[in-house]
N, C-alpha and C positions, 0 to 999 in steps of 0.2 A: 386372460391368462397367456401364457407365453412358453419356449419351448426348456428354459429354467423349471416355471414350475410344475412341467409335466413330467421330466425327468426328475424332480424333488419324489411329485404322487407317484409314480414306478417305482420309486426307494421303499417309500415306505410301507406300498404296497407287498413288494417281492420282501421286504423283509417279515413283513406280519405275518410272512406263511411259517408254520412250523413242517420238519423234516416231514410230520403224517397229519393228513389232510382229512378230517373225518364227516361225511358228506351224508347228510339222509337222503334217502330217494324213496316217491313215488312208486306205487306201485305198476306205473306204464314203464318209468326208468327200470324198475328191476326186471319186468321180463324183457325188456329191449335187451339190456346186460346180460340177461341169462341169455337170449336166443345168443348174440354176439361172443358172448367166452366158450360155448356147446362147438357155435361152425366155426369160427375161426382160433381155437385150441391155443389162448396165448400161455407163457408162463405162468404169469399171474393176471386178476384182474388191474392191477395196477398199468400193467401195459394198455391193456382198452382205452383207458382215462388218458393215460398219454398222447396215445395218438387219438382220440377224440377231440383232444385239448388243440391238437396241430392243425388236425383238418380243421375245425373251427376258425383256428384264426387263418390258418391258409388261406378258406374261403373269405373270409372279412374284412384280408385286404385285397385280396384279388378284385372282388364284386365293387370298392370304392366304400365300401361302411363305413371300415378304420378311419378312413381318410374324413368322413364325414362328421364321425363324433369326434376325432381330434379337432378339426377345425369349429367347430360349435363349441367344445369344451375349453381350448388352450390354444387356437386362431394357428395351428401347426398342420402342417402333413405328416403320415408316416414316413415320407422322404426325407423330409426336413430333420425330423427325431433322428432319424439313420444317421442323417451324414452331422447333428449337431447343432448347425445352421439354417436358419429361416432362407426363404427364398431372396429377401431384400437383402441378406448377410452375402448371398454366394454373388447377385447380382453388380453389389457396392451400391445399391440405392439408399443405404442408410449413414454411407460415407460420406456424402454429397453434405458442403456448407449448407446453412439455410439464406433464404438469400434476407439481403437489407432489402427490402424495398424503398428507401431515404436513396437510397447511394446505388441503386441495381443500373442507373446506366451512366453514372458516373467510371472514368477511367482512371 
């Protein structure tokens, strides 16, 4: 895989979501939820999820995960994804002729 079709699966992924997101949960999620909307008093529960959502992946790339299921899945980093470009793109390693070896010390 490659960093094409990672950014393809992000497409069609982000686009599958509809505006409301409707989630069953366990019954350990839902008291987790209830203790957590009780002490920290958000507007809605929808905010919980939000930031649940952030810290999750916060932590996922901090820790090197990310980095670790993108390269098993689509041979990318999250760096890579960020700026576009594979590490051989920003280097110019994949600019490089290939060589003849008939003619490599020919002048």
């Amino acid at each position: 895989m490659s960093l094409d079709e990672l950014t393809a699966a992000m497409q069609d992924t982000y686009s599958g979501y509809d505006d409301d997101l409707s989630l069953s949960l366990d019954r350990e999620t839902r008291n987790e939820l209830a203790l957590l909307e009780t002490a920290l008093e958000p507007e809605s529960t929808d905010e919980l999820v939000r930031r649940a959502i952030h810290l999750l992946f916060q932590s996922t790339v901090e820790t090197g995960r990310m980095d670790f299921h993108l390269r098993s899945g689509f041979d990318v980093t999250y760096d890579e994804y960020l700026s576009g470009m594979t590490f051989d793109d920003m280097t110019g390693a994949n600019s490089y002729p290939s060589l003849d070896e008939e003619r490599r010390y020919r002048f």
